[in-house]
C-alpha positions as CSV (number, residue, x, y, z in Angstrom):
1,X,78.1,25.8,31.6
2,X,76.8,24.2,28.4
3,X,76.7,20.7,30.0
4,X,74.6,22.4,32.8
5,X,72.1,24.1,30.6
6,X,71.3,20.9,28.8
7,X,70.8,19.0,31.5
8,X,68.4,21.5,32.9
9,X,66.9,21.6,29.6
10,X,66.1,17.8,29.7
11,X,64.8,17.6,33.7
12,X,62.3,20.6,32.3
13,X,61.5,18.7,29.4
14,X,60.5,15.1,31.2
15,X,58.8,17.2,34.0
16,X,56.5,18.2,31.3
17,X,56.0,15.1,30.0
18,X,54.7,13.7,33.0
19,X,52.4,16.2,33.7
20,X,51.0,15.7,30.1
21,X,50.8,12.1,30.7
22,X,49.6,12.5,34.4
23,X,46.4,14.9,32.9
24,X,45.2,12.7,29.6
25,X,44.7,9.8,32.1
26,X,42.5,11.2,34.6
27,X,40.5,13.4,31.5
28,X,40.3,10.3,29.3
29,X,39.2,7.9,32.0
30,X,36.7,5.4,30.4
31,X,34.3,3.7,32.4
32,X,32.3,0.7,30.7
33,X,29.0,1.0,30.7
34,X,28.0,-2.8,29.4
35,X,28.5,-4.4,26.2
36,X,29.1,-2.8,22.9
37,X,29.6,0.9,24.9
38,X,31.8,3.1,27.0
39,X,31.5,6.4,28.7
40,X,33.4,9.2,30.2
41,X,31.6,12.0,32.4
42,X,28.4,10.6,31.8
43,X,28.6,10.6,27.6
44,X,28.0,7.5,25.6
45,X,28.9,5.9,22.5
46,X,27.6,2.9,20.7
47,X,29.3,0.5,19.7
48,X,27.6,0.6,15.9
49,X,24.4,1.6,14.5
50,X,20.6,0.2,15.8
51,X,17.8,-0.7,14.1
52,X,15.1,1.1,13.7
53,X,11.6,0.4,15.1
54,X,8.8,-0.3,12.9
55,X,6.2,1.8,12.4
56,X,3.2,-0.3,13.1
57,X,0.7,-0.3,10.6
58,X,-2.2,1.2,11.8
59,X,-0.3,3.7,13.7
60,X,-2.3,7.3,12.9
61,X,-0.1,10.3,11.5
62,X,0.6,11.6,14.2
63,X,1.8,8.2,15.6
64,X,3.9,7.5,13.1
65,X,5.3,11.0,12.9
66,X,6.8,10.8,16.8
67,X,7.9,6.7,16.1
68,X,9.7,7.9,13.1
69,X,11.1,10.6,14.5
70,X,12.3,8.7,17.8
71,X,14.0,6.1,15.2
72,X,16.0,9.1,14.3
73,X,17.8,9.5,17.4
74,X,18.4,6.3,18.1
75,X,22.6,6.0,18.7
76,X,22.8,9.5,19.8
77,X,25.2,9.3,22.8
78,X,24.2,10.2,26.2
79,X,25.2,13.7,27.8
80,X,23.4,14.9,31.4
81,X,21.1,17.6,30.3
82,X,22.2,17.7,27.4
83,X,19.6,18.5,24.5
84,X,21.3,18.1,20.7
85,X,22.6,15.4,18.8
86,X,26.0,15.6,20.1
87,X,24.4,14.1,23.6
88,X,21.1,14.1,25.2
89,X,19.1,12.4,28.4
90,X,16.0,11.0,28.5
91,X,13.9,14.0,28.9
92,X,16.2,16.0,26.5
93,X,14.9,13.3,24.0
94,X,11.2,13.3,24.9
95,X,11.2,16.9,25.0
96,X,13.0,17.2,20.9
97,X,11.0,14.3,19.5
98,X,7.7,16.1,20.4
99,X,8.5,19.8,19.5
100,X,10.1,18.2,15.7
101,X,7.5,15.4,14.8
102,X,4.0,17.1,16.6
103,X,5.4,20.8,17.1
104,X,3.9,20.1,20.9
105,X,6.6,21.6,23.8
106,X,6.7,20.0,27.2
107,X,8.4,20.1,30.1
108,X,12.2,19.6,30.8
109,X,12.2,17.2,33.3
110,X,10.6,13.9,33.6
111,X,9.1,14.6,36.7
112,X,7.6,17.9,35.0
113,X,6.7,15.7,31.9
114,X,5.2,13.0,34.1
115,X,2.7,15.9,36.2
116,X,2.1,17.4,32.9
117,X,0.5,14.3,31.0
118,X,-3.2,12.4,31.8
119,X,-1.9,9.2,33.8
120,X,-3.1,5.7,31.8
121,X,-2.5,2.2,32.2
122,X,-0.4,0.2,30.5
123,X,-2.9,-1.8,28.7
124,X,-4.0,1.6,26.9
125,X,-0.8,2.3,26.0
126,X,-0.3,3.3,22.4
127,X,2.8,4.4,19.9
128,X,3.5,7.6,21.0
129,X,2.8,7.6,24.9
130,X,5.2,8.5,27.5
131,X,6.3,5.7,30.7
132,X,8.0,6.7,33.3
133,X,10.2,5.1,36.3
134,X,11.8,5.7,39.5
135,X,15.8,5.5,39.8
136,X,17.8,4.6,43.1
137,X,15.0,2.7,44.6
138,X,13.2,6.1,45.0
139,X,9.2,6.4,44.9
140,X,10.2,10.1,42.8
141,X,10.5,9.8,38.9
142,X,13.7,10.1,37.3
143,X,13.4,8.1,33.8
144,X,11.0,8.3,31.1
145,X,11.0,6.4,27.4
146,X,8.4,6.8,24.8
147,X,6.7,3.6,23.9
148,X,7.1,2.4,20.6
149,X,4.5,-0.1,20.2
150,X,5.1,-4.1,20.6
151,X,6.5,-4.0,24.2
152,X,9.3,-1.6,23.2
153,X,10.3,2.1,24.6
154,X,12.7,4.1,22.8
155,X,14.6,6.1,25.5
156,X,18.2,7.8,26.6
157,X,20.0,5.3,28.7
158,X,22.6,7.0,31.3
159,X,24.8,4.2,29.7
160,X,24.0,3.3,26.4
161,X,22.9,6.6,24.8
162,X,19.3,6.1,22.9
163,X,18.5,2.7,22.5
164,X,15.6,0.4,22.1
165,X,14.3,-1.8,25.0
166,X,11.2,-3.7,26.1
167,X,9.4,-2.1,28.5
168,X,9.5,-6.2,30.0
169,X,13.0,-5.6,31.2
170,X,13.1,-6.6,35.1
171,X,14.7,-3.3,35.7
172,X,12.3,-1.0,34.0
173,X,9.6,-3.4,35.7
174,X,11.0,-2.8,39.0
175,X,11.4,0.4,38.4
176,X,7.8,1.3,36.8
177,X,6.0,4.2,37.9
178,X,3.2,5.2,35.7
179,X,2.2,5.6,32.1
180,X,0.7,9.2,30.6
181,X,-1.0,10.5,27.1
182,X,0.0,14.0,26.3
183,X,-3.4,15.6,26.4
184,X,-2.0,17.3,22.9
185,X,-1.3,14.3,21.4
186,X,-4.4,13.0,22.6
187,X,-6.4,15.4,20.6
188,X,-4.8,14.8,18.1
189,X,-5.4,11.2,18.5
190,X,-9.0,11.8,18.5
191,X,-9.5,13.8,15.6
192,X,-7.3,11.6,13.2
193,X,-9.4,8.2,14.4
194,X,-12.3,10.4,13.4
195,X,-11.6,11.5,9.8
196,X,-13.4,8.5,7.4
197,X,-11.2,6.6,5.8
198,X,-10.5,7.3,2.4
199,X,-12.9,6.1,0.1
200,X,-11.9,2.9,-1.9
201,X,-12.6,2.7,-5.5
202,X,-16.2,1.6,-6.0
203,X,-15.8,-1.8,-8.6
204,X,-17.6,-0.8,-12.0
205,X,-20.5,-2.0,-12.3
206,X,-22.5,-2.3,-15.8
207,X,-25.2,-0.3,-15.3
208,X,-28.3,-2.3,-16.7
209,X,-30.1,-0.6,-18.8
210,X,-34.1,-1.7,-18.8
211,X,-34.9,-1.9,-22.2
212,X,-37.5,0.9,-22.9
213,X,-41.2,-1.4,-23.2
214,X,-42.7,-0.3,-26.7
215,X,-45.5,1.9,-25.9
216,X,-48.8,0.5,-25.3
217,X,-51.5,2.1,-27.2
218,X,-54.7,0.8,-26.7
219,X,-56.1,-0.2,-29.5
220,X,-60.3,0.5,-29.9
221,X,-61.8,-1.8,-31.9
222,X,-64.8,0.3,-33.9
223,X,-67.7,-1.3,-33.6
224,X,-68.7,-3.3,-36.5
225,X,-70.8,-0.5,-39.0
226,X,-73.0,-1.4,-42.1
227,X,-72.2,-1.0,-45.7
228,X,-72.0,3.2,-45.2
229,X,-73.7,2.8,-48.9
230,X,-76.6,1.3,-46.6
231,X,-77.0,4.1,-44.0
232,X,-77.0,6.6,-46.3
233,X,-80.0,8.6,-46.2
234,X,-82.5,8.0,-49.7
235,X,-85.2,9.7,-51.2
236,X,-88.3,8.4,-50.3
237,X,-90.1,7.2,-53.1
238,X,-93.8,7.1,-53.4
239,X,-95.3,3.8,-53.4
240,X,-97.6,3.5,-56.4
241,X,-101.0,2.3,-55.5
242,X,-102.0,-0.9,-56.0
243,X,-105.9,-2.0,-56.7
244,X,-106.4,-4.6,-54.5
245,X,-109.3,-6.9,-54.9
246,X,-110.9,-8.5,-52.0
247,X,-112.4,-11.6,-52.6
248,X,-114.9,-13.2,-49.7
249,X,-113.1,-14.9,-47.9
250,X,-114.1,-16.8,-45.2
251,X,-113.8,-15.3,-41.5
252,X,-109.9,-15.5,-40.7
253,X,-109.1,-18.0,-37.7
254,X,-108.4,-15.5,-35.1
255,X,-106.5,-18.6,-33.6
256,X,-103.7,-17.5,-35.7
257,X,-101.5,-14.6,-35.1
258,X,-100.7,-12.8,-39.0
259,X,-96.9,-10.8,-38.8
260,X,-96.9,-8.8,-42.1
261,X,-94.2,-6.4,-41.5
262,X,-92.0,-9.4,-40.5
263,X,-89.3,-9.7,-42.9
264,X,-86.6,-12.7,-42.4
């Protein structure tokens, strides 16, 4: 009876094991998604950390604020419709970048985001925009990536998780549907191009001073004056007669003028 029991002990025993063994390899089946990642039901995991974009150097506030906060995600595994940092998709990852960095909310989907932004052209893209593609060899959108500046898009690959890739790739360029500005954003755009920049320190410059020119004063020169002992006023005096004798003379020449009173 004992024998009996333990062996039906042990036939229950390995029949559970198999079943254990049986589940764990259909749950944990791991498809490989290309190099340096693996998922399982549509989650990803890189390999190791990525490098960060660079913010480029004449990117606005606002620019930089959505480029740095892209950079943040990037490694953050795939998940379908997911929306944290446990796994996201692509439109999960448009949708958090713009609500954290610019406080703007869009659209869940891509298509949604796509209708919902002011279609531009590639050559006007800047930091900050939003491309979109088609999947499947469909004419509908299914992918979008915000573009980073210098070719690049930051975006949620279906089998890498949020990477960085140029927007040259022959799939994406296949693939390309259109490019759109978030009309937000835009604005926002506009108003930081329009603030002056800030002033730069003026160099110091020595003021020079003028000297002050002496003051002119014009100078009169008095006229010349006589001895003031000669203009002042004197008594007339009273000229004491004289006896004059006239002797004949002969008749003055009247030829000849006679000036008395002249006095050299």
């Amino acid at each position: 009876m004992d024998v009996m029991k333990s062996k039906l002990c042990a036939a229950l025993v390995s029949a559970l094991l198999c079943i254990a063994a049986t589940s764990c390899g259909s749950s944990q089946r791991v498809v490989q998604g290309g190099a340096g990642s693996s998922h399982s039901y549509g989650q990803t995991v890189p390999a190791k950390p990525l490098k960060p974009v660079a913010i480029p150097s004449a990117a606005t506030p606002s620019m930089a604020a959505l480029v740095g906060e892209a950079n943040g995600w990037l490694g953050t595994r795939y998940l379908y419709g997911g929306n944290t940092r446990d796994g996201i998709d692509c439109s999960g990852l448009v949708l958090a970048v713009y609500l954290k960095a610019l406080d703007i909310k869009l659209p869940r989907t891509s298509a949604q985001q796509q209708q919902f932004c002011r279609t531009i052209s590639k050559s006007d893209m800047r930091p900050g925009d939003l491309i979109f593609f088609t999947v499947r060899g469909g004419s509908n959108v299914g992918h979008v990536g915000i573009y980073v500046g210098d070719g690049n898009m930051i975006h949620a690959s279906s089998s890498k998780g949020v990477i960085v890739t140029p927007i040259s790739n022959d799939y994406f360029v296949r693939n390309f549907h259109s490019c759109g500005r978030v009309e937000a954003y835009e604005r926002r755009l506009v108003a930081e191009s329009a603030k002056p920049a800030p002033a730069q320190p003026a160099a110091h410059v020595m003021a020079q001073e003028t000297p002050a020119q002496p003051e002119v004063v014009a100078s009169v020169t008095p006229a010349p004056q006589s001895d003031p002992a000669a203009i002042v006023p004197t008594p007339q005096q009273s000229t004491p007669m004289r006896t004059v004798r006239i002797a004949k003379t002969k008749a003055p020449n009247t030829s000849q003028s006679v000036d008395d009173d002249f006095f050299d």
